[in-house]
DRENSE-996862 format. One line per 3 residues: number of its first residue (from 1); for each residue z, y, x of C-alpha. Coordinates in pm, whole numbers, plus 32768, in hexadecimal, padded with zeros to 4 digits. Layout:
N
NUM> Z,Y,X ~ ... .
***
This chain:
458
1> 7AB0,5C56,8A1C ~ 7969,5D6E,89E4 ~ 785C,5C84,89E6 .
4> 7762,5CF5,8AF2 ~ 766C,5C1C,8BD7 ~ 76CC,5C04,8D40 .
7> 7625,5CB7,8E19 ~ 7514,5C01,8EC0 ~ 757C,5C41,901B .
10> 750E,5BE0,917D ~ 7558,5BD3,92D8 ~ 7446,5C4F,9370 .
13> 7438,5D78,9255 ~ 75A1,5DDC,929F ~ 7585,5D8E,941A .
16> 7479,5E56,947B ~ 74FC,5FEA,93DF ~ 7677,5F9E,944E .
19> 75FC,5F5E,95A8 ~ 751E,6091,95A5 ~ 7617,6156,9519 .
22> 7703,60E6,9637 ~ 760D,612D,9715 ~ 761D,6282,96AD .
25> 777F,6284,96B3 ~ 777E,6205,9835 ~ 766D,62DB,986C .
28> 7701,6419,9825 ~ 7816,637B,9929 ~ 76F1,6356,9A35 .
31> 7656,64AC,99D9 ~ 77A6,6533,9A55 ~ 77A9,647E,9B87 .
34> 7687,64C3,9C0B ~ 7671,6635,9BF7 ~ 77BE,664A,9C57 .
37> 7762,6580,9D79 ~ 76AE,66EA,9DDA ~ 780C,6758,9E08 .
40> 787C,664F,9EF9 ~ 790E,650A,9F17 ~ 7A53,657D,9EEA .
43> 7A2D,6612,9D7F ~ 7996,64D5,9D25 ~ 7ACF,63EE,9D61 .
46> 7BAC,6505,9CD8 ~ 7AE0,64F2,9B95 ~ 7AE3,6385,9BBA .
49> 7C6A,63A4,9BB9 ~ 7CA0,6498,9A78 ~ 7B9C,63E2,99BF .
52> 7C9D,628E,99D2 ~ 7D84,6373,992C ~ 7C78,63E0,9825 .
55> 7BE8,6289,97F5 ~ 7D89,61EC,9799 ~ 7D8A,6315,9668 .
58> 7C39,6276,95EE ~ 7CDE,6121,9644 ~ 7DF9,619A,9544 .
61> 7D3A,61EB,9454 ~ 7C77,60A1,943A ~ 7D68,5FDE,93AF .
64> 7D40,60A8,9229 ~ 7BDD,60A2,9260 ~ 7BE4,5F19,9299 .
67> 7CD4,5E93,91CE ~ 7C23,5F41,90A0 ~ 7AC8,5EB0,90D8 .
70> 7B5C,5D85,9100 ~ 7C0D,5D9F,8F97 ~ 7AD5,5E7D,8F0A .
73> 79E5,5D4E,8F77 ~ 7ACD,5C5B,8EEE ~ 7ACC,5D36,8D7F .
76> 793A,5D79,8DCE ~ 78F6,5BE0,8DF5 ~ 799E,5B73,8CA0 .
79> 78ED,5CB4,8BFF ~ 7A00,5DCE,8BD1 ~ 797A,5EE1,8C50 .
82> 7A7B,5FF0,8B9D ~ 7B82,5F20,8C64 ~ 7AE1,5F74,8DAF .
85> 7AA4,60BA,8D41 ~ 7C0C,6108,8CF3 ~ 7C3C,6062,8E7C .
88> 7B4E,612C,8F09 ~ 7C09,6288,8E67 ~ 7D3C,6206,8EE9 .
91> 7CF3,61E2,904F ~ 7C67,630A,905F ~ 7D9B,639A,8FEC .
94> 7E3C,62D7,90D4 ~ 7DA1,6337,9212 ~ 7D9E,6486,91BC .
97> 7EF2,64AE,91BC ~ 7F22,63CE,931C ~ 7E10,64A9,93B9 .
100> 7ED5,65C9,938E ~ 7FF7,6531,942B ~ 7F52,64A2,9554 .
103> 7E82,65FD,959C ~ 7FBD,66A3,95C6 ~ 802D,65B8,9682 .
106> 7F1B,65A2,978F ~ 7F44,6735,9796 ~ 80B2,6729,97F4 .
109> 80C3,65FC,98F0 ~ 7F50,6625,99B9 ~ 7FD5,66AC,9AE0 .
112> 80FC,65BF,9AEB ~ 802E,6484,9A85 ~ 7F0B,64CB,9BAB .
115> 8033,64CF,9CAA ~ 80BA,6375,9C37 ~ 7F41,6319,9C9B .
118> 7F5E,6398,9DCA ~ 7E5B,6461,9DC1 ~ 7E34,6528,9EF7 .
121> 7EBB,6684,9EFE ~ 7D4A,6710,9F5C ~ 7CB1,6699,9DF8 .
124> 7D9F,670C,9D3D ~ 7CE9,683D,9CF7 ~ 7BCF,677D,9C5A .
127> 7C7B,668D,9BBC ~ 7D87,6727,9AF2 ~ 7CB2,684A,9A2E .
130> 7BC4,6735,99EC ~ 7CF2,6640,995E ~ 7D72,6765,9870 .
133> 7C32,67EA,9803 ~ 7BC1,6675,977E ~ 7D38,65EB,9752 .
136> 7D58,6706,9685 ~ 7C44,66F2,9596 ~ 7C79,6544,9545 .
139> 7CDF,6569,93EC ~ 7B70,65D6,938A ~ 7AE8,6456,945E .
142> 7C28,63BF,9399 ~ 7B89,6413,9212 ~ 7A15,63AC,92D1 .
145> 7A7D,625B,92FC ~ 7AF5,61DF,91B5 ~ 7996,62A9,912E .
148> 78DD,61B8,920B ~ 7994,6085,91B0 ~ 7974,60F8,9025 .
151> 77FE,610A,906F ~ 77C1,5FA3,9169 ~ 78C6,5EC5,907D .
154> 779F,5F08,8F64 ~ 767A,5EA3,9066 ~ 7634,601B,90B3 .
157> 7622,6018,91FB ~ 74FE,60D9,922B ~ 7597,6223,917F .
160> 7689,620A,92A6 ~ 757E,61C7,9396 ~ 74CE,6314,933A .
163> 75F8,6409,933B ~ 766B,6379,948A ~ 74E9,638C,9535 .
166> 7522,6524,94AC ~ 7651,654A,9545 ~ 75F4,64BC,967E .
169> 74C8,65D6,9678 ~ 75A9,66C0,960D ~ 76B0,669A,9747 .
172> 7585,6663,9858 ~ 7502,67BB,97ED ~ 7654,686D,9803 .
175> 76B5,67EF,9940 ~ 7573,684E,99D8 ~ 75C8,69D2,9946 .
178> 7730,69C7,999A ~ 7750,68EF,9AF0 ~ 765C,699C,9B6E .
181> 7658,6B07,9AC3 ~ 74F6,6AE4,9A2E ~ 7444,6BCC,991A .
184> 755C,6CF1,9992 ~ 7684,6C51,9948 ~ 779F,6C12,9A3C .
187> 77D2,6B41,9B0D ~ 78E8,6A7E,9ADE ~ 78C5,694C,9B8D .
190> 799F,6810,9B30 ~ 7A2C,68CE,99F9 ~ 78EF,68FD,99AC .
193> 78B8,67B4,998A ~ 79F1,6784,98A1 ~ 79AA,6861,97AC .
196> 7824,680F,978F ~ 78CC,6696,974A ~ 79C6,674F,9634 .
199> 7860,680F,959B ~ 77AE,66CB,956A ~ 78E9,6618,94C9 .
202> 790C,672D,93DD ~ 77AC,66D1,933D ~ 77CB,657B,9352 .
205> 78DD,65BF,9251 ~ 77E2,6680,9147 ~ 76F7,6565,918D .
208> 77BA,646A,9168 ~ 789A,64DD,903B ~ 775E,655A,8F87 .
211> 76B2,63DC,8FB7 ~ 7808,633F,8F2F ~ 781D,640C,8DD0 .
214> 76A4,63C1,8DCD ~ 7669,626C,8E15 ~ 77BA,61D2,8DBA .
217> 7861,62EF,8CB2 ~ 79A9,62F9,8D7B ~ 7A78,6447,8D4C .
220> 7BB2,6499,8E18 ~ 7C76,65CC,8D29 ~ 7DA5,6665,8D49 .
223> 7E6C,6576,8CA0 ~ 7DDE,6460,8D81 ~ 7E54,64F5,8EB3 .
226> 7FEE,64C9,8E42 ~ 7FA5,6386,8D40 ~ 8000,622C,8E49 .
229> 8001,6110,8D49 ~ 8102,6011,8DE0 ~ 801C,5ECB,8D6D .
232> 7ED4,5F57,8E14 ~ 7F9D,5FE0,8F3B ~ 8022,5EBA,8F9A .
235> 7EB8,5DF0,8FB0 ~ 7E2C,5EEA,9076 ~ 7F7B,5EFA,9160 .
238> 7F82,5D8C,915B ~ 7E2C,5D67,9200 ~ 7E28,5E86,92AF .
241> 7F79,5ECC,9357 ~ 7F34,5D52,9419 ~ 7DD2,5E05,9474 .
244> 7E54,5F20,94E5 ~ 7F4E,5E7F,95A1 ~ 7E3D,5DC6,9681 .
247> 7D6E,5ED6,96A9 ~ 7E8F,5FD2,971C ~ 7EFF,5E8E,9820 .
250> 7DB4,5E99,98C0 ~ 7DCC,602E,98D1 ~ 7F05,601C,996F .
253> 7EA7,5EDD,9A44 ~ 7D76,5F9B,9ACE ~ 7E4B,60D5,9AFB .
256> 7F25,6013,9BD1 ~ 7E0B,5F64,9C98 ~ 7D69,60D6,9CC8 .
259> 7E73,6155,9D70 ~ 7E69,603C,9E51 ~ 7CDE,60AC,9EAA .
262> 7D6B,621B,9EC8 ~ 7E4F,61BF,9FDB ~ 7D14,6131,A066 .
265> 7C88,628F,A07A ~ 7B65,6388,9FC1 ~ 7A6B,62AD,A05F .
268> 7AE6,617B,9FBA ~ 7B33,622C,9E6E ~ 79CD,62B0,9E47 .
271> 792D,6166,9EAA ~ 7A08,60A3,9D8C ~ 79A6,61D0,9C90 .
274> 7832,61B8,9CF8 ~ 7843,6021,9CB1 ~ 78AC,6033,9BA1 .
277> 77D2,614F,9B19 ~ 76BA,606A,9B6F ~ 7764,5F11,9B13 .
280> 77C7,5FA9,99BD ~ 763F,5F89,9952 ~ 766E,5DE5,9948 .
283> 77A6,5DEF,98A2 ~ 771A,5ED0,97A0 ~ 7636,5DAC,9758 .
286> 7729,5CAA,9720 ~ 7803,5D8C,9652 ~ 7704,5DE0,957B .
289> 76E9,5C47,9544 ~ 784A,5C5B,951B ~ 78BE,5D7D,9410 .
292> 7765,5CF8,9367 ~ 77EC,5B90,9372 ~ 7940,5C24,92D3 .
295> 78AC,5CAB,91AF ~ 77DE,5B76,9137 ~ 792E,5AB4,9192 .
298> 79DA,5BA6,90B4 ~ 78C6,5B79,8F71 ~ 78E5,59FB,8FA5 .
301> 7A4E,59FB,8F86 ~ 7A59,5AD5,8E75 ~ 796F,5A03,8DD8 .
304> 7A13,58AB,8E4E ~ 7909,582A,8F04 ~ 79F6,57C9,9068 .
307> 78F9,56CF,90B0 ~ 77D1,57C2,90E2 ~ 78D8,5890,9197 .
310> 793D,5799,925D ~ 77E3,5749,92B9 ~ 7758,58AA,92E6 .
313> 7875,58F7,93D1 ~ 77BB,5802,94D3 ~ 7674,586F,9499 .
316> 76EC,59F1,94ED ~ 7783,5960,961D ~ 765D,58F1,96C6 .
319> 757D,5A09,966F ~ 7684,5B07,96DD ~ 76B1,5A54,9817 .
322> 7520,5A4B,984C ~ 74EC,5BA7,980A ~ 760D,5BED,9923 .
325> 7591,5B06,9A31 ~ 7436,5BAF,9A1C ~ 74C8,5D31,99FF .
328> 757B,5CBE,9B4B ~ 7498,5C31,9C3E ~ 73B6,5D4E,9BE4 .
331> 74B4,5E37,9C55 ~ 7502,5D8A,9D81 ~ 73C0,5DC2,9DD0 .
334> 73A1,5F58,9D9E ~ 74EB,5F71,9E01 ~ 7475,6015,9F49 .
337> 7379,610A,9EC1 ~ 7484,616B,9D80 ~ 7589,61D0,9E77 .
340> 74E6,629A,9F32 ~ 748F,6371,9E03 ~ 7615,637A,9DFD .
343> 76B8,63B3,9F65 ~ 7647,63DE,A0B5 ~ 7794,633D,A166 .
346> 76F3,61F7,A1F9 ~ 784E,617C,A1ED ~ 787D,61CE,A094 .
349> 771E,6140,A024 ~ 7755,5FEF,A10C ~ 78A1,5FC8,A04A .
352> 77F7,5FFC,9F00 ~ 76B8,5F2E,9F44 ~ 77A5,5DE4,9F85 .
355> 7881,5E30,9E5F ~ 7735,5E46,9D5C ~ 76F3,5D03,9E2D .
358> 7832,5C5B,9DD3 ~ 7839,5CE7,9C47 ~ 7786,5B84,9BF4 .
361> 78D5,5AE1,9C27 ~ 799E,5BF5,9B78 ~ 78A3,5C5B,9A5F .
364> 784C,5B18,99EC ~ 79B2,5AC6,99A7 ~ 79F2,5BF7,98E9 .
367> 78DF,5BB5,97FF ~ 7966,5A56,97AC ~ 7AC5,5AF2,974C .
370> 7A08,5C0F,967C ~ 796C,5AED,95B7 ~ 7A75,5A18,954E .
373> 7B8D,5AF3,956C ~ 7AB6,5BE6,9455 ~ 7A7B,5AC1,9398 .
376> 7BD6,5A5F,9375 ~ 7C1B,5BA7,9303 ~ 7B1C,5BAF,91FA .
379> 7BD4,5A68,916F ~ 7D03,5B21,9187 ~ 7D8E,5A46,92C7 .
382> 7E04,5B86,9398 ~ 7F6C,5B38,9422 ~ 7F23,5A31,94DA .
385> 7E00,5AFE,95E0 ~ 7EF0,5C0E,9605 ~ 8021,5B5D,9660 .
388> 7F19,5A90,974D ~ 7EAD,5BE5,97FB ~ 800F,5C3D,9832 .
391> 8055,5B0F,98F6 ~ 7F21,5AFD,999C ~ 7EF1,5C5A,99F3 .
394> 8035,5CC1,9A97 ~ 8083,5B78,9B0E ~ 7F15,5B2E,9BBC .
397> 7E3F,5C65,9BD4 ~ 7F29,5D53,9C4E ~ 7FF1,5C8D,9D57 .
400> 7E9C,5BF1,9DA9 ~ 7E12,5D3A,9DFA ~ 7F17,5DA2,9EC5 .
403> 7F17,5C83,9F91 ~ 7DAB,5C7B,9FC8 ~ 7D5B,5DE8,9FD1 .
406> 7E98,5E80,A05B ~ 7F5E,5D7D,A0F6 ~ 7E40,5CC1,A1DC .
409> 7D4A,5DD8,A1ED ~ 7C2A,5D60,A127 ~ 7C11,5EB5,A066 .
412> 7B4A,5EDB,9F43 ~ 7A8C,5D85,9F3D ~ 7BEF,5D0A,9F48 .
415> 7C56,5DC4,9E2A ~ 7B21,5D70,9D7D ~ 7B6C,5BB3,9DCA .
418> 7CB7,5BFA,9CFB ~ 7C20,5C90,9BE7 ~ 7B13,5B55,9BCC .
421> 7C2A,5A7E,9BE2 ~ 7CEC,5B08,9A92 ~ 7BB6,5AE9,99E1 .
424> 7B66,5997,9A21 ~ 7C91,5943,99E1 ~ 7CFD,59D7,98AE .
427> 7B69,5969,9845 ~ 7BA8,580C,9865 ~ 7CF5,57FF,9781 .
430> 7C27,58C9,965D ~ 7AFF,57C5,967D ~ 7C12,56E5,964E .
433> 7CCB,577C,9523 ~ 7B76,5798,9484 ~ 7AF2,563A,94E4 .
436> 7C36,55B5,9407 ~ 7C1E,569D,92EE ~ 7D6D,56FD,92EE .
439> 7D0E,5856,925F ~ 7C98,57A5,90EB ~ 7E18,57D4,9091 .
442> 7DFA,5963,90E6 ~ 7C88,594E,9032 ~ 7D1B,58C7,8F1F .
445> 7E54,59AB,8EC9 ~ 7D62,5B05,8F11 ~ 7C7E,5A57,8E11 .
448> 7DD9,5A1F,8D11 ~ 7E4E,5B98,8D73 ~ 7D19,5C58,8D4C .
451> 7D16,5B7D,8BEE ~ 7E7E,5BF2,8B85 ~ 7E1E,5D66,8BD0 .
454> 7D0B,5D78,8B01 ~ 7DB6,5CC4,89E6 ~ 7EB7,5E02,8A0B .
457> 7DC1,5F0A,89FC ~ 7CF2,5E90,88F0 .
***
């Protein structure tokens, strides 16, 4: 292979930009929120609704953007960095293409897919120009993830950090113009809000495709766009598809449980949405830990080192958890005073105080699957944590929140017990998986395949 030092790369230095630039991410998320909170409650749980729909097209598109870091880190740890590069042009044309597809996709089915969620008749209004306006526009978010993974499998996670801290500007300043009909223009309320989000992607685009021909020399031409080659396909899809898989489980999973909270009413939909706008701010911590974590697995790997993977692994774990438990019990405590920046319901802030109050149980077992199930990734292990999530998803969280939420009236808190119970559970059967190192097989024939295709391209 090119000879080329490993990057000297650490946790704490990847850590710290990918959870500021998901902060920025959520925060655009919370931006939203609260000044459509000036609207009423009732516009925040219908955005709440259509952004479920929004967030399972992102969800898609995930699964290019992670199995290719996960096969660019492996080429990037035993130095062949012209095999990740070819990766990198690949996914992009990749996602390009499935962007398309799911835009037009969300366009045609909105109004059919918010009545499946039972979204009450009365938010439709909001709800549905919001879903096609966003839904619509996807394919330009699908090309912006495999840029940022191009950019973080090399350590860059900084360059990613800046371009989503501008974006985040960017969308806070046009909704403030167009929610509210600022500066002379209209005033076009929740739409407004939609296409201030679509603005603010749009230059995240330039940004982010100007940093990757700068910083990593990775052009996407013509000929790129229709060229699949079958070997490098199949790495990506092999990695990926698994990925994907989970990830669109959970979607769906949640989907399910959230129409279970609508049936509960507005009131219970906007406490869950305010929760979790708040809640999101711990997870962001651990996840940072986590896709951090993933990329030094995936450099160790590639390098062979499965002992310092093993070990680092465990060492991720406990700071991720750490950061978590503190980010929590901080919020517990402003819960109150956060809220009411939020809603003015009492019964709709009570609700959401106790479920911030109860996110310790569900949070900290999310963070523990982000870990390990990452790291397995990054050693190419990914069957086995989707096929898990299957099982425990639709045969524990969803009848669990039924029974709890729906079934003998506990509501939301109900709902919220079932979805602390999948994640503990599933958590404890990674630890496990990890503890016996069942994943050096996977580890090993990434290693022997990323070896194979560079001995055909050179």
């Amino acid at each position: 292979m090119t000879t080329a030092a490993r990057p000297r790369l650490s946790l704490a230095a990847l850590a710290w930009p990918i959870f500021v630039e998901s902060g920025s991410r959520v925060l655009i998320g919370t931006v939203d929120t609260f000044m459509v909170s000036r609207v009423s409650d009732g516009a925040v749980a219908a955005l709440g609704v259509a952004n479920q729909v929004v967030n399972l097209g992102l969800m898609l598109f995930t699964f290019i953007g992670a199995g290719s870091t996960v096969v660019m880190t492996h080429h990037l740890g035993a130095g062949d960095r012209r095999g990740a590069d070819r990766i990198a042009a690949l996914a992009m044309s990749i996602n390009g293409w499935l962007g398309l597809l799911v835009s037009a996709a969300v366009v045609a089915l909105a109004a059919l897919v918010l009545r499946l969620m039972q979204l009450p008749s009365a938010l439709m209004g909001y709800a549905l120009p919001f879903l096609r306006i966003m839904g619509g526009t996807l394919v330009i978010e699908s090309v912006n993830v495999v840029m940022s993974a191009t950019l973080r499998a090399r350590g860059r996670t900084r360059e990613t950090m800046a371009v989503m801290l501008g974006q985040n500007a960017l969308n806070a300043v046009g909704n403030c113009l167009l929610l509210f009909g600022l500066a002379g223009l209209p005033r076009l309320g929740v739409v407004g809000v939609a296409i201030s989000s679509v603005v603010s992607r749009v230059v995240a685009f330039a940004a982010l495709r100007a940093m990757v021909h700068r910083r990593t020399g990775v052009r996407v031409g013509v000929r790129d766009a229709f060229s699949f080659p079958t070997a490098q396909v199949r790495r990506v899809l092999e990695l990926g598809v698994p990925i994907a898989g989970e990830n669109v489980c959970w979607a769906l999973a949640f989907m399910a449980v959230t129409s279970f909270v609508a049936r509960m009413g507005a009131s219970s939909l906007a406490a869950q949405s305010y929760t979790m706008q708040l809640t999101t701010w711990a997870t962001l911590l651990g996840s940072a830990v986590a896709f951090g974590n993933q990329i030094l697995v995936g450099h160790l790997v590639g390098d062979g080192d499965l002992d310092e993977a093993y070990r680092q692994v465990w060492a991720s774990l406990r700071a991720g958890l750490s950061l978590v438990i503190g980010m929590l019990a901080v919020l517990g405590m402003l819960a109150p005073r956060l809220l009411s920046f939020f809603t003015s319901d009492p019964a709709t802030a009570s609700t959401a105080v106790l479920l911030v109050r109860m996110a310790v149980l569900l949070e900290t077992g999310r963070v523990s699957n982000l870990i390990v199930i990452n790291a397995l990734r990054a050693a190419g292990d990914a069957r086995f944590p989707v096929l898990m999530a299957m099982a425990s998803m639709w045969l524990v969280q969803v009848p669990l929140a039924w029974l709890l939420g729906l079934h003998l009236g506990l509501g939301v808190p109900g709902v919220w017990i079932a979805l602390a119970t999948d994640e503990w559970f599933r958590a404890g059967i990674m630890q496990r998986r990890w503890r016996r190192r069942t994943w050096h097989r996977h580890a090993e024939r990434s290693r022997a395949m990323a070896a194979a295709a560079h001995a055909r391209e050179s």
